[in-house]
N, C-alpha and C positions, 0 to 999 in steps of 0.2 A: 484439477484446476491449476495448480503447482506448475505442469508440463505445459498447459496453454502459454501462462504469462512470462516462461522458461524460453518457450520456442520464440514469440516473440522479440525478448531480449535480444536470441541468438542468433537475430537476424542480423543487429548491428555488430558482433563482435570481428567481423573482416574489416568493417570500416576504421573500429577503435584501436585494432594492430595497426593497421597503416597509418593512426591519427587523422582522418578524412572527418571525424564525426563534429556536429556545431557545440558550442560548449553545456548549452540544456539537454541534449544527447546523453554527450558524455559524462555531463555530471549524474542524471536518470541512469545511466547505465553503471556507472561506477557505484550508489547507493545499491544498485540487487547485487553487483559482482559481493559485496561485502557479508551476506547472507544469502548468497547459494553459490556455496562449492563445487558441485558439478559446472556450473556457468563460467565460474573464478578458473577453472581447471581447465577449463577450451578457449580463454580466452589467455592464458600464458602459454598455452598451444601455440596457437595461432600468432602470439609475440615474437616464440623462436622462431617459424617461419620467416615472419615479416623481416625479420635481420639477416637473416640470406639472401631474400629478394635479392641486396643490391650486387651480390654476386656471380649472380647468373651472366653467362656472357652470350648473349645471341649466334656471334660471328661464330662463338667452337661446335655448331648447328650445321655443320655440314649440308644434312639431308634435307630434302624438302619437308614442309611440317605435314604431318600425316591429317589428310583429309577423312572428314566424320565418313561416318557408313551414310548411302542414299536414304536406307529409312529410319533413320535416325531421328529424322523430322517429325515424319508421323507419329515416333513414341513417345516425343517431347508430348505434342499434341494432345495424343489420347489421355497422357498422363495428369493434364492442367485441365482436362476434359474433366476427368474422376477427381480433378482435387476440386474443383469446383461445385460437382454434385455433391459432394462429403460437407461441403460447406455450406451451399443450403440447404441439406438435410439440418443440419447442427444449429442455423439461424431461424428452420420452421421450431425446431424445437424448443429453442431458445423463447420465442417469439408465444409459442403456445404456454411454458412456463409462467409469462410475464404475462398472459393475459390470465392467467388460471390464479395469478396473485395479484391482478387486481381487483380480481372478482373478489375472493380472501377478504382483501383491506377495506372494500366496499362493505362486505358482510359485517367487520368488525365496527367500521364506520356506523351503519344503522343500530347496531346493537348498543352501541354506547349512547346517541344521541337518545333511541327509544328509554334504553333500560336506566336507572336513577342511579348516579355514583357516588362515590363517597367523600367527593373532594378530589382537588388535585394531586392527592399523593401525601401530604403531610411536611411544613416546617416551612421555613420563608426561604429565600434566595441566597445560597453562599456563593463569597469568591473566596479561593484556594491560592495562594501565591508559593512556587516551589523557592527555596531559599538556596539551598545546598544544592549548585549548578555550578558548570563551569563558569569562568568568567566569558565575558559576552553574551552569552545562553540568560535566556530570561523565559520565563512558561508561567503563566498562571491561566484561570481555568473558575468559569462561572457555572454552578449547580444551580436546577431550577427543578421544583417537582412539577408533574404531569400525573394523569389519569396513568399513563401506559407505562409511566416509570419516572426515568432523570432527562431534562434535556442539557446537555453537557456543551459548554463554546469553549473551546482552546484555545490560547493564544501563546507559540513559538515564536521564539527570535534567535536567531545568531547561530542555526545549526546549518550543518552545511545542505548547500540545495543542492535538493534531488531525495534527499534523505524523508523516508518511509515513517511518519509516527500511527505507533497504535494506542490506545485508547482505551482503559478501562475502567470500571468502578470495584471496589474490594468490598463485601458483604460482612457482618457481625461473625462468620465460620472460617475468615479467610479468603471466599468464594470468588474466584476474578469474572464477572462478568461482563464481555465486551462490550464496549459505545461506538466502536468504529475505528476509520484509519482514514490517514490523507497527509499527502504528500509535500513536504515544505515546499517551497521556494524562494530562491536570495532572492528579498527585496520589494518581498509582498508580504506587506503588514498589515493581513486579513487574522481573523479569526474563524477557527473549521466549526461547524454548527453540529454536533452528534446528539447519538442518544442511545438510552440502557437502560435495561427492562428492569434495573435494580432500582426500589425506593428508594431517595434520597435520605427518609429517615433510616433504612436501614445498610447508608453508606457508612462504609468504614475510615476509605481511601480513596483515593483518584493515584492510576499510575499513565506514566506517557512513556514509551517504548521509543524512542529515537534512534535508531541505526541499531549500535551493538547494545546501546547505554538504557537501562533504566532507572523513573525515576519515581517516587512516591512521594505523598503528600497526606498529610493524613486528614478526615473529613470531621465537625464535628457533626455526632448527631443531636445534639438540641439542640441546633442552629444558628448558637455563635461561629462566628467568622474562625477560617482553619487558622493557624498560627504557620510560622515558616519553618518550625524544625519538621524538615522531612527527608528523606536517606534518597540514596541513589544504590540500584542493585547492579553490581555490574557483573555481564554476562560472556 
């Protein structure tokens, strides 16, 4: 999964040596350059390059520029042939996954409305406000219980866009169990809607993973409102 959203990236990093990319680009591209190395490492490749460019001199070309071989074409051809079957194999598959899990969600769906539950999960509605942030940076963060768990709404400010936040809730053992990820951006003062298979009664924590930086907050569990001492783990 890691190598899909890698190759991706590494489509634009010719453009980001030459600075050709628009600034929502380059700002999306520069957040993964900051968490993955191999990506960081081809595209200061690709920098030294770009700084020679302007040395090349056409005119010290004497010879005429060497012309492709005649079936050069057809390999091209065959080769965009085979990448494109590779790719709807990958989207049938894709495609049957997503229908196989909405069967799933369907199954669970009837089973909960049939079977008798126990409540929504247990304890009323907290908001979280993290305190201990840089300055400009703001996050708090509304807990709600559910049948299936927590549903978790975050709300960032002031990190830089492009930048990657993950999403967890922390258990009575320590235990980090995910709520999700989503993607800031400068200037959009939305809140991300998630959710995590953790009770809220038996939330400890809420953390928010922003770039390199994280940050904790602590939950209570009888349902007063969290207070603002909460740490930042830096990684």
């Amino acid at each position: 999964m890691k190598a899909e959203r890698c190759r991706e990236w590494r489509t634009l990093l010719g453009a980001y040596a030459l600075g050709d990319l628009d600034p929502p680009e380059r700002a999306g591209l520069e957040a993964h350059l900051e968490g993955c190395p191999e990506c960081r490492a081809e595209a200061e490749a690709l920098g030294d390059v770009a700084k020679l460019l302007p040395l090349a001199d056409p005119a010290r070309f004497g010879r005429p520029a060497p012309q492709p071989a005649p079936e050069l074409a057809g390999r091209v051809a065959a080769a965009i042939g085979g990448e494109r079957q590779v790719e709807r194999r990958r989207w049938r598959r894709r495609f049957g996954l997503a229908l196989g899990g909405a069967a799933a969600a369907l199954a669970v769906a009837l089973a909960l409305f049939v079977l008798p539950t126990g409540g929504d999960g247990g304890g009323p509605v907290q908001h979280v406000e993290f305190g201990s942030v840089p300055a400009g940076v703001k996050i708090y963060a509304t807990l709600e219980p559910h049948a299936y768990g927590t549903e978790v709404r975050v709300y960032v400010k002031g990190v830089r866009s492009g930048t990657l936040c993950r999403v967890y809730l922390q258990g009575p053992r320590g235990e980090k169990v995910p709520a999700g990820t989503f993607r800031y951006r400068w200037g959009e003062d939305s809140t991300a809607v998630l959710s995590s298979a953790l009770d809220l009664s038996r939330t400890r924590a809420i953390g928010v993973r922003a770039g390199n930086r994280t940050f904790v907050a602590p939950v209570d569990a009888t349902g007063a409102t969290a207070s603002k001492t909460d740490q930042e783990e830096m990684t």
